[in-house]
Each structure stands twice: as structure tokens, then as C-alpha cells.
C-alpha positions in Angstrom: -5.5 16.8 16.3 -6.0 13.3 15.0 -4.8 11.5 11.9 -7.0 9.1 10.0 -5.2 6.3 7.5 -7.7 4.6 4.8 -6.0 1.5 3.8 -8.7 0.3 0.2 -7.4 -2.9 0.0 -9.0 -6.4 1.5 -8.6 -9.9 1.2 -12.4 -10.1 0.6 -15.3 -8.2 0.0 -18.0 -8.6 2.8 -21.3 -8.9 1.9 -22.7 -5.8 4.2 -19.7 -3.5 3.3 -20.1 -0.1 1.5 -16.5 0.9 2.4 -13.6 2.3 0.3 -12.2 -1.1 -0.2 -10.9 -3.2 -3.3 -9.9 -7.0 -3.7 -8.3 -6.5 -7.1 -5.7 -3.9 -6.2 -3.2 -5.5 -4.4 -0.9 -4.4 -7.0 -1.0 -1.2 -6.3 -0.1 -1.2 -2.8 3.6 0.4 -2.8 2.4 3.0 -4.8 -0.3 3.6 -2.7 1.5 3.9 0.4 4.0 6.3 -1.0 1.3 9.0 -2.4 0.2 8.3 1.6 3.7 10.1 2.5 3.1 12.9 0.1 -0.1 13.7 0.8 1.0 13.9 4.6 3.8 16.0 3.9 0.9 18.8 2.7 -1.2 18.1 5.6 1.1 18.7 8.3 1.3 22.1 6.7 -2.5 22.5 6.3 -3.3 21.3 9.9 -0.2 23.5 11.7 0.9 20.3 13.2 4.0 20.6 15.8 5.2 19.7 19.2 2.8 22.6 20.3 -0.2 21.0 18.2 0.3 17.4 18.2 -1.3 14.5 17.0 -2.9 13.2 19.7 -4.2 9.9 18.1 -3.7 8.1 14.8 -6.3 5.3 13.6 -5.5 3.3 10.6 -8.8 1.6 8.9 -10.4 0.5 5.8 -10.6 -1.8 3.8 -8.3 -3.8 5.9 -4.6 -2.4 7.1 -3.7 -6.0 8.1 -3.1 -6.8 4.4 -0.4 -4.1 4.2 3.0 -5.5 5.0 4.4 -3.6 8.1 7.3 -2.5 6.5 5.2 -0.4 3.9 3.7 1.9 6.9 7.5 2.8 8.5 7.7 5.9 6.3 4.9 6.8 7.3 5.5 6.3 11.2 9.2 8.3 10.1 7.1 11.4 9.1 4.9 11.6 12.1 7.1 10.4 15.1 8.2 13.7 15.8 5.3 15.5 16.1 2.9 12.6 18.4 1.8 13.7 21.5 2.7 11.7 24.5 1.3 8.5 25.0 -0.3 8.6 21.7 -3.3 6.1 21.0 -2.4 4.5 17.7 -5.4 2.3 16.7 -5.1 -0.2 13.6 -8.0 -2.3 12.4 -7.0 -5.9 11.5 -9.1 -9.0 9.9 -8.4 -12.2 11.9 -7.3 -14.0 9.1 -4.4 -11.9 7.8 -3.5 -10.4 10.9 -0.6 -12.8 11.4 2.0 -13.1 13.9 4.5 -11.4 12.1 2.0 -9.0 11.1 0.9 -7.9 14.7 4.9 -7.7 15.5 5.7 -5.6 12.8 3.7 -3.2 13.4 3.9 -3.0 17.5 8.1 -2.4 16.7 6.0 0.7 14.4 4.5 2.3 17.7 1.1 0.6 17.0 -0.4 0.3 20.4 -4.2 -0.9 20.2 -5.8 -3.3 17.9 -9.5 -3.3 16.5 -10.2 -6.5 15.2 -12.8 -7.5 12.8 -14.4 -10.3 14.3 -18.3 -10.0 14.0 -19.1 -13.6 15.5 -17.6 -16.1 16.6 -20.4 -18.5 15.0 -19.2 -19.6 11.8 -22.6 -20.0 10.2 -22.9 -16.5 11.0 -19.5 -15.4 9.3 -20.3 -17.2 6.4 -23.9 -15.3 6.1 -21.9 -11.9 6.7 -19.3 -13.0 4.0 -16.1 -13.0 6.4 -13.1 -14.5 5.0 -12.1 -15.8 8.5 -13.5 -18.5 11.0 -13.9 -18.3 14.6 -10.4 -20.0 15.5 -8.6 -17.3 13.3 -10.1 -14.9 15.9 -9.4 -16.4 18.9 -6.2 -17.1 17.7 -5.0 -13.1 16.3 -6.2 -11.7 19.6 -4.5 -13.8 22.1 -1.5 -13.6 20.1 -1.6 -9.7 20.2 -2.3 -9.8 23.9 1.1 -12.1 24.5 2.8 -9.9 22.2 2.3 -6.6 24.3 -0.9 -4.4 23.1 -2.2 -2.7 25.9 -5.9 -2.1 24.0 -7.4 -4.8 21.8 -11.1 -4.3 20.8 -13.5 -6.0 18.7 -16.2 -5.1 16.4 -19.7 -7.6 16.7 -22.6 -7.2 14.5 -26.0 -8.4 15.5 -29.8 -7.6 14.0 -28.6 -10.5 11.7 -32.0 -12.4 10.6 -30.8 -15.9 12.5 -29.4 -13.9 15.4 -31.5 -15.4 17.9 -30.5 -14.8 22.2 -28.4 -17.8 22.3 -26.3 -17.1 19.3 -25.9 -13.5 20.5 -25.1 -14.7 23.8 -22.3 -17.4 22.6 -20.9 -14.6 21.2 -20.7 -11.9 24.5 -19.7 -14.9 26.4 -16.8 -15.9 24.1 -15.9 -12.0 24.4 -15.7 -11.7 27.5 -13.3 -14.8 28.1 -11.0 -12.5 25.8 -7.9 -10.4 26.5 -10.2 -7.5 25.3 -11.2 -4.1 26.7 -13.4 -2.7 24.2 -16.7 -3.8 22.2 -18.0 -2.0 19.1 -21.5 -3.3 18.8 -22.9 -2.7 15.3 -26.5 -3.1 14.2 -26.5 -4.8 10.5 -27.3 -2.3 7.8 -27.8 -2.3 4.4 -26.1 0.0 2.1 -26.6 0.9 -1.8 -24.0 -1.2 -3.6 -22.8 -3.5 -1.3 -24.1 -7.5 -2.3 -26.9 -7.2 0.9 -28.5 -4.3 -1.1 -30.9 -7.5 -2.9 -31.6 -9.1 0.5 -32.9 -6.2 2.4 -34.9 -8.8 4.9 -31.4 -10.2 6.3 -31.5 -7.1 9.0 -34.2 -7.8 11.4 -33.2 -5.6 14.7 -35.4 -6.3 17.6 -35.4 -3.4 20.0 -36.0 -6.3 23.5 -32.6 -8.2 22.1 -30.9 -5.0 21.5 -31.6 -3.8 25.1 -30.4 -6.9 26.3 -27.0 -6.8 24.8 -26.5 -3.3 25.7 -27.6 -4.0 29.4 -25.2 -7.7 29.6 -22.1 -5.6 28.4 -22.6 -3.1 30.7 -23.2 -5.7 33.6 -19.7 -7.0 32.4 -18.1 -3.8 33.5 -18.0 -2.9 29.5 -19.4 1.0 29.7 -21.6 2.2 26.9 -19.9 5.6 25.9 -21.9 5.8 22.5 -24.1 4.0 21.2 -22.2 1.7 19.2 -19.4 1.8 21.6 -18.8 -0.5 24.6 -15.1 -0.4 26.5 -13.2 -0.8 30.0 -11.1 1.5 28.1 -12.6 4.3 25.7 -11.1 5.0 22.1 -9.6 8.3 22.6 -9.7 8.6 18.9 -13.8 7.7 18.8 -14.4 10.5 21.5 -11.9 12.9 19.3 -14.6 12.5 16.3 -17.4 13.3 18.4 -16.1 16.6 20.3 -15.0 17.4 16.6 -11.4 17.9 16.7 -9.7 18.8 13.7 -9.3 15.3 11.6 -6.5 14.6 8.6 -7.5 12.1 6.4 -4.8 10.3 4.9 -6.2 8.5 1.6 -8.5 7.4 -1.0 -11.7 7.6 0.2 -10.3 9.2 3.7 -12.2 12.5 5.1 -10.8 15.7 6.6 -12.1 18.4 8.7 -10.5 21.4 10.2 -12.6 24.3 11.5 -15.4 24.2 9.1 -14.3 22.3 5.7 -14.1 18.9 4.8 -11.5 17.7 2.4 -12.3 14.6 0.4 -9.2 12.7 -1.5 -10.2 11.0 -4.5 -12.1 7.8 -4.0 -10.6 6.4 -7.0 -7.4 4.5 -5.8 -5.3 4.8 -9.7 -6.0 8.6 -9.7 -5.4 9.1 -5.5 -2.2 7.5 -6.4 -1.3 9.8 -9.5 -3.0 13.1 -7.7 -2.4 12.5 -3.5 -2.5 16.1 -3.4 -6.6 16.4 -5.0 -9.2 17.4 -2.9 -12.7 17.8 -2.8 -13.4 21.0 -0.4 -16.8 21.2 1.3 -17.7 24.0 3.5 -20.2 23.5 5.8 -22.5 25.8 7.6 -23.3 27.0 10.7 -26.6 25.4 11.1 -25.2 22.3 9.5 -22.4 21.7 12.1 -24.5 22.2 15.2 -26.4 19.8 14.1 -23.9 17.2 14.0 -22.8 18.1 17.0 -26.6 17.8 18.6 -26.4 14.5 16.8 -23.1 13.2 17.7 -23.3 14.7 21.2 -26.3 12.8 22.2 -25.5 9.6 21.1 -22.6 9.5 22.9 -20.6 10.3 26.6 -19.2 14.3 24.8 -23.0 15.7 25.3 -24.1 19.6 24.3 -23.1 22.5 25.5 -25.6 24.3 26.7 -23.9 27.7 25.2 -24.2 26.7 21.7 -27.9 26.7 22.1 -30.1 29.3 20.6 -32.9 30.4 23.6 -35.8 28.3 21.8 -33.4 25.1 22.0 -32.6 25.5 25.4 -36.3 26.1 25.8 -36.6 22.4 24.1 -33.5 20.5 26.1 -35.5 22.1 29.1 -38.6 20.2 28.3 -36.9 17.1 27.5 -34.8 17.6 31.0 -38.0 17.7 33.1 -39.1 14.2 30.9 -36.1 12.4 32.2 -34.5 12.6 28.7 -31.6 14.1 28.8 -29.6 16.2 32.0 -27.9 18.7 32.6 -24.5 18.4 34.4 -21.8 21.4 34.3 -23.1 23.2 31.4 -23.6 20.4 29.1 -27.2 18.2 28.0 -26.2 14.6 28.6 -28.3 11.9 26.7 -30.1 8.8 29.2 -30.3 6.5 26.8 -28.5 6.2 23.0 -30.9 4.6 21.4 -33.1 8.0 21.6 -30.7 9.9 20.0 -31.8 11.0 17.5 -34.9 11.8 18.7 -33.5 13.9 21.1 -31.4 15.6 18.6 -34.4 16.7 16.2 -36.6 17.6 19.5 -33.6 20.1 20.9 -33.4 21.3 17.5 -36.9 22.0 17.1 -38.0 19.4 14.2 
């Protein structure tokens, strides 16, 4: 069982992002975080949590939590306490920039006990293309203060297929990273989404496949272990891995997803009428065919894989094929993927497309 928190509201909006997030609403944040504790008083009901079904992780994202005063979350942290599983991963994301030292103590006293911060580069002509409200010494700065406050896990995220990334630039940043009290990379590609500002500058994303492989190949070198294929750690996100074996999911807010067994429930994206009608959902149910094929697609681009079992006889006939191509393998009843960036591929071949 794992609980997701949508925090909407940022200190700016970044040029690539096609998030839930708002830099007008700051108002509204007190309001917003109490509908958060009634609309998790209904989902603890609807998800059976207890001591006997836990929450076994807790990620709070965005938009950017680090804008939300610590003491706003406690009630939140109240409600839940009781029913986390032991030695319970409980990610927040946090921009450099507003992630302050009061900030990252708050919400340690709270329980939170890994940081993902939203770094991106540490070139500041870079930031400035990817419209980050922070610089390169906020960075630094936010995630050697969280180290010497206590967090255990402290991840970044880096984007690269950026037009000007070139192998130096990319390789300033690894290096910078790996200097770093840090054990886990999230390595994002650029991409641009409908209605974010990139949407008119399509030509900023250039991804070259040689650079790509080179990153992926100097993490790993670095004792940083590819367990998906955006994902790069010492440690591995328990949460992450929670997604892709598709464990039941509340999501807590505007904009948030939930999935149990084979529905999604969808809050309103609207943060004024999330925070009149916490209790609104959107239902989806989704079908058979429709949820093996996420899990083809999720299972092969990361370290969960396929279980051979949920294979009809012609897609085992296919994951056969691609095992005797060096593809994918097959170790204790599950199809393991040899390389991420065929995922997909992989995925539509098993399934026959």
C-alpha cells in the first residue's frame, strides 16, 4: 500500500513542466491542506488500511512540497502515523531554492526520511534555459544541509537531451553529483508537453542515443545501478518499485491518481473545487487487456520484470523469441529486460504488435 501527496503549488513555473502545479495559489494553501485530511480520512476506509495493511511508503510531490510550511503537513503525518509500516520510506520532493534550513528540519521532526531534490544542472545557463527558479549554489547548498541534518536518502533529478547539452556540460554535471551526499539519480530525457511554455520550441529537445548511452554507462561505473530506465540509485526508491509491481496507490489531491485492484480515482484537477469537494472522484475502470499491458510496459523498463504466468501461450511464444535474441531473460519465472532503452519495443513484440 503506498500513499501519494500532490502538493499544486510552486514558486515558479518551469518551462518544460505539464504538472498539476500553480504559482498564483499560494493563498489557498491552508485550505488545501485541510481538504488533504478529509479526503484521507475516506481513503483509509477505501483502501482497508491498518496495522495488518500498512502503508508501506508515502511520497509527497508536485508542484513543489518545499513551498508548504512544515507545520501545514503535521495533521497529516497525525492521521497516518498509526497505520505506517515499519521503517517506512517517506519521500518529499523539494526545489533547492525554497527548501530552506528550517524547512528540511521541520519536516525530518514530521518522519520525512528521503529527499528528492529538483536540481536539473548544476550549469546555470542550463537552469535558466529550463526556467528554474534556483542556481547551482542553492543546490549544493539544500543537499548538504539535509545530509548534516540526518536524511538517510537524498536523490536528485537531472535532465539532459537539452539542445546545448553537449559531453562536457553533461559531464560537469555527473561529476558535481557524484561529489554529493547523494544515493540516487533520476535521469530524465527533456520532453515536450501540450501546454507547458516549451510546447512553441519543440527543437530545444535534441536526445542523441551515443550521449545517452554514455550517461547511463558513467552512472553505473559510479556504483549508481540502473533499476529503470529513468532511475539510477545506491539505494532504490521503494516507492518507485511500488508503482511498477502495481501496488495499490492513494492519491491524496488535486490532480493526484489512485489505483486499487482495477480502478483509478482521479480528484479534481481544479484546486478551488478539490478544496470545496475533497471527496470528488473521477472513477476509471480499466480492463484486462489494458492492465497487462502496463505491466508488460512498466515491467520491462525497469528491475520488477513479467511474470511469465500472466502470459497468454502466443506471448510466451514471443518473450521466447526475443529470449533466444539476447533481449530479454528469463530468471525464476519472470522475463527480465537487457537493456531499458528497448522497452518498449520489447513490450509491443511480447504483446504481439
Amino acid at each position: 500500500m503506498l500513499l501519494y501527496i500532490h502538493i499544486p503549488f510552486c514558486d515558479s513555473k518551469c518551462s518544460y513542466c505539464a504538472f498539476n502545479s500553480y504559482v498564483d495559489k499560494f493563498s489557498l494553501r491552508e485550505a488545501y491542506m485541510n481538504a488533504l485530511v478529509s479526503q484521507l480520512e475516506t481513503e483509509l476506509i477505501r483502501f482497508n488500511v491498518s496495522r495488518d495493511n500498512p502503508i508501506e511508503t508515502v511520497f509527497i510531490g508536485g508542484g513543489t512540497p518545499s513551498t508548504v510550511e512544515p507545520s501545514l503537513y503535521r495533521p497529516i503525518f497525525a492521521m497516518i502515523e498509526p497505520y505506517l509500516a515499519d521503517k517506512c520510506e517517506i519521500t518529499s520532493e523539494a526545489n533547492p531554492n525554497s527548501a530552506t534550513r528550517s524547512w528540511l528540519e521541520g519536516m525530518y521532526e514530521l518522519g520525512v526520511n528521503r529527499l528528492s531534490f529538483g536540481v536539473q544542472s548544476f550549469n546555470n545557463e542550463k537552469l535558466k534555459t529550463l526556467g528554474r527558479a534556483h542556481h547551482t549554489q542553492h543546490a549544493l547548498e539544500a543537499i548538504r544541509t539535509a545530509s548534516a541534518i540526518g536524511y538517510k536518502h537524498l536523490s536528485i533529478d537531472l535532465i539532459y537531451g537539452v539542445r546545448e547539452d553537449t559531453k562536457a556540460l553533461l559531464k560537469a554535471d555527473i561529476d558535481q553529483a557524484l561529489l554529493l551526499p547523494i544515493d540516487h539519480i533520476s535521469l530524465y530525457a527533456l520532453t515536450i508537453e501540450e501546454n507547458t511554455l516549451f510546447e512553441k520550441t519543440p527543437e530545444l529537445a535534441q536526445e542523441e542515443l551515443d550521449l545517452t548511452q554514455w550517461l547511463f554507462h558513467t552512472l553505473r561505473e559510479n556504483g549508481f545501478n540502473q533499476y529503470e530506465i529513468s532511475n539510477f540509485g545506491k539505494y532504490r526508491s521503494i516507492h518507485n518499485i511500488g508503482y511498477w509491481e502495481h501496488k495499490p496507490y492513494i492519491g491524496l489531491g488535486s490532480g493526484a491518481v489512485g489505483f486499487l485492484d482495477n480502478q483509478r480515482y482521479y480528484p479534481s484537477t481544479s484546486v478551488e473545487h478539490y478544496i470545496q469537494n475533497p471527496l470528488e472522484m473521477t472513477i476509471e475502470t480499466i480492463e484486462s487487456d489494458a492492465l497487462l499491458s502496463e505491466k508488460l510496459f512498466l515491467g520491462f523498463r525497469s528491475c520488477v520484470g513479467v511474470e511469465e504466468s500472466l502470459l497468454s501461450q502466443k506471448q510466451k511464444n514471443h518473450a521466447q523469441l526475443l529470449a533466444k535474441e539476447g533481449m530479454i531473460y528469463l530468471h525464476e519465472g519472470r522475463y527480465f529486460n537487457n537493456d531499458f532503452l528497448l522497452a518498449d519495443e520489447i513490450a509491443l513484440r511480447v504483446e504481439g504488435f
